[in-house]
C-alpha positions in Angstrom: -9.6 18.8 -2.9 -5.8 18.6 -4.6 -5.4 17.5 -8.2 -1.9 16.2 -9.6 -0.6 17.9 -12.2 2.7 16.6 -14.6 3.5 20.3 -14.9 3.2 21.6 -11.6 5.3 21.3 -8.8 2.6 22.3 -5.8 0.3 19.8 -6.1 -1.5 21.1 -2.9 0.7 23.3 -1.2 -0.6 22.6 2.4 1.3 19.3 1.5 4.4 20.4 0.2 7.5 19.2 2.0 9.5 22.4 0.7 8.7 26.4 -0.7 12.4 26.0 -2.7 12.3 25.3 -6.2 12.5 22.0 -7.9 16.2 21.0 -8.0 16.6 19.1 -11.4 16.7 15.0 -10.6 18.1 12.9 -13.0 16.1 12.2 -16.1 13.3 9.8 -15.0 10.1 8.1 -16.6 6.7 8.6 -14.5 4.8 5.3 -13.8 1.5 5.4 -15.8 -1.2 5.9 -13.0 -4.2 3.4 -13.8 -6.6 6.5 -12.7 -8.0 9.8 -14.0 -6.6 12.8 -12.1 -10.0 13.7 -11.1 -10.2 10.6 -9.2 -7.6 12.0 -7.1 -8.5 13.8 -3.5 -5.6 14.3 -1.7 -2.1 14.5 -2.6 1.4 14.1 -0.3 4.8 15.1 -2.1 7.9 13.7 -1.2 11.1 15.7 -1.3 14.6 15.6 -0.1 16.7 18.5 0.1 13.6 20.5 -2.3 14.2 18.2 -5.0 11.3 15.6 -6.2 11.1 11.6 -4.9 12.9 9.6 -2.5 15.2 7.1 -4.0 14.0 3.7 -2.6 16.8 2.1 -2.1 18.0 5.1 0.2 15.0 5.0 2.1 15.9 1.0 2.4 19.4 1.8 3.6 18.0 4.5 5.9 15.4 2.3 7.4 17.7 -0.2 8.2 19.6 2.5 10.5 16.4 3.5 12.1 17.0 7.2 10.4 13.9 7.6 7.5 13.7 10.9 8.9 16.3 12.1 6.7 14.8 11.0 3.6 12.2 13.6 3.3 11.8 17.5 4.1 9.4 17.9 6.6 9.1 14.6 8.1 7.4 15.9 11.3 4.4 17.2 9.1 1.0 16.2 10.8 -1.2 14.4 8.5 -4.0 13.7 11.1 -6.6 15.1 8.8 -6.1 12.5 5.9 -6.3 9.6 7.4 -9.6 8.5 10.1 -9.1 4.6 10.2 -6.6 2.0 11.7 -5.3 0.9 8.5 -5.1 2.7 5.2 -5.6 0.4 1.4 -3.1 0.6 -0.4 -2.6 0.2 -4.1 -0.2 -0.1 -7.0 -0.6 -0.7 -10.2 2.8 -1.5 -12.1 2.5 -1.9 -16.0 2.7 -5.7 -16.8 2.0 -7.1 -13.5 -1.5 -7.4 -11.2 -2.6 -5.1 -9.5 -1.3 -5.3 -5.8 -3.7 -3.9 -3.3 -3.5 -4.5 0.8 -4.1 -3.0 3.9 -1.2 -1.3 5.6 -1.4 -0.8 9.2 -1.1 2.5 10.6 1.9 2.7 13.4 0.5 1.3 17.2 0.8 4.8 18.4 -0.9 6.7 15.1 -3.5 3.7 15.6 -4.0 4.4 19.3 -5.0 8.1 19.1 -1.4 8.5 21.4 0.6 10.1 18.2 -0.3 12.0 15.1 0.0 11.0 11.8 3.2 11.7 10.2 4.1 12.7 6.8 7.3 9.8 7.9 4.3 7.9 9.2 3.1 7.7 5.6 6.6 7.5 3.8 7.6 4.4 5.9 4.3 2.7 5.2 4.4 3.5 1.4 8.1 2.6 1.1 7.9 -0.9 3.1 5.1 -2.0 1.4 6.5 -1.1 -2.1 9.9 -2.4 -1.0 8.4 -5.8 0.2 6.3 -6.2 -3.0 9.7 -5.3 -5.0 11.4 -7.9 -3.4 8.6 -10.3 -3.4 8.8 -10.0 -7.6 12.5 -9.9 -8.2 12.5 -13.5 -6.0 9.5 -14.9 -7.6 10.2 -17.2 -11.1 6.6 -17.6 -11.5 5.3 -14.0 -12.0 6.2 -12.7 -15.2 5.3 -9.2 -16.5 3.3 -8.9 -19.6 5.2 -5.6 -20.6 8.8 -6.2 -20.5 9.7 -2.8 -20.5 8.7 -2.6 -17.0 10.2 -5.7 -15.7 11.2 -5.9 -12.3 14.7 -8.0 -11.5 18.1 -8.2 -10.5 19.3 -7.0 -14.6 15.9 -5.1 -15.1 14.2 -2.1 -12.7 15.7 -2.4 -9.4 15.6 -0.7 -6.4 17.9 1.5 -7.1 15.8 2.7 -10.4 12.3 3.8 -8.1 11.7 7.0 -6.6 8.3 7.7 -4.5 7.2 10.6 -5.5 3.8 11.5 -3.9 1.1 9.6 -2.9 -2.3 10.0 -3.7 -5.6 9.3 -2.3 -8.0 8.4 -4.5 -11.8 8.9 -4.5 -14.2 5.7 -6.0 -16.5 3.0 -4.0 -13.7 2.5 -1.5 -11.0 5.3 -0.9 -7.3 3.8 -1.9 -4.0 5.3 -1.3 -1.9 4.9 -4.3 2.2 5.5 -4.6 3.0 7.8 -7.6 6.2 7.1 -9.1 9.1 7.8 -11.1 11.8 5.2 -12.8 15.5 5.8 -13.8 15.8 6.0 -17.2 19.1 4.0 -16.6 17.0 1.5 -16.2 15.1 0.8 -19.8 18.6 0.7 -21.1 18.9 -2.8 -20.5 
């Protein structure tokens, strides 16, 4: 069983996309998780390069070129062990919105039993589904955020301002996979 840990870098080592040292990212506000950390089981850290998070709007622009790969360290990683169902629940839980929890299909092949699971595998899921949501937030007029310091929009927290970090599985009735991430401080100085 992993725990996450602010000050540590290793959150579970068998996990970690790189042995370097953290290279310093630029200054950046962690996303309150809505959890205990002794709720979590099982942690995956994303780096690039051995520095912490993926930028999501990178991953976007890489996605649409087919080439996620070269968003994270170790993107050939197996992650068979973490994951024993079709379809994983996701969840995030962004300060002044609802909660938005779904199912996210694992890839046809991952679901098949004719590939392993991916440390990509799980980047792409996390990423899309985070993306989509995103986009889903900045178009909508009708959901507005009950903490404007969070506000998602085109002159507010964009793409450009999220970095996935790590997700985490986490333990209660029903077992959840949750995004943990990190915001620009560019992007409070609105």
């Amino acid at each position: 069983m992993s725990t996450w840990s602010d000050d540590s870098d290793e959150v579970d080592s068998r996990y970690s996309s790189s042995p370097e040292p953290e290279q310093s990212p630029s200054s950046r506000i962690q996303l309150p998780l809505p959890f205990s950390r002794d709720k979590i089981a099982n942690t995956v850290q994303f780096r690039r390069r051995g520095a912490r998070g993926v930028s999501l709007a990178e991953w976007i622009r890489m996605s649409e070129r087919g080439k996620t790969r070269r968003c994270i360290d170790d993107p050939e990683l197996n992650l068979d062990e973490l994951v024993d169902e079709w379809k994983i629940l996701y969840q995030c839980q962004w300060p002044g919105y609802d909660a938005h929890t779904c199912y996210v299909r694992l890839p046809e092949e991952v679901a098949a039993g004719t590939a392993p699971l991916k440390k990509i595998d799980l980047l792409d899921m996390v990423c899309e589904t985070l993306a989509d949501w995103v986009l889903s937030v900045t178009r909508s007029r009708h959901r507005e955020c009950t903490d404007p310091r969070w506000a998602i929009g085109l002159k507010e927290i964009t793409f450009k301002h999220i970095y996935v970090v790590a997700v985490v599985e986490v333990e209660g009735y029903v077992r959840k996979w949750a995004p943990v991430l990190e915001i620009d401080e560019d992007a409070f100085r609105h």
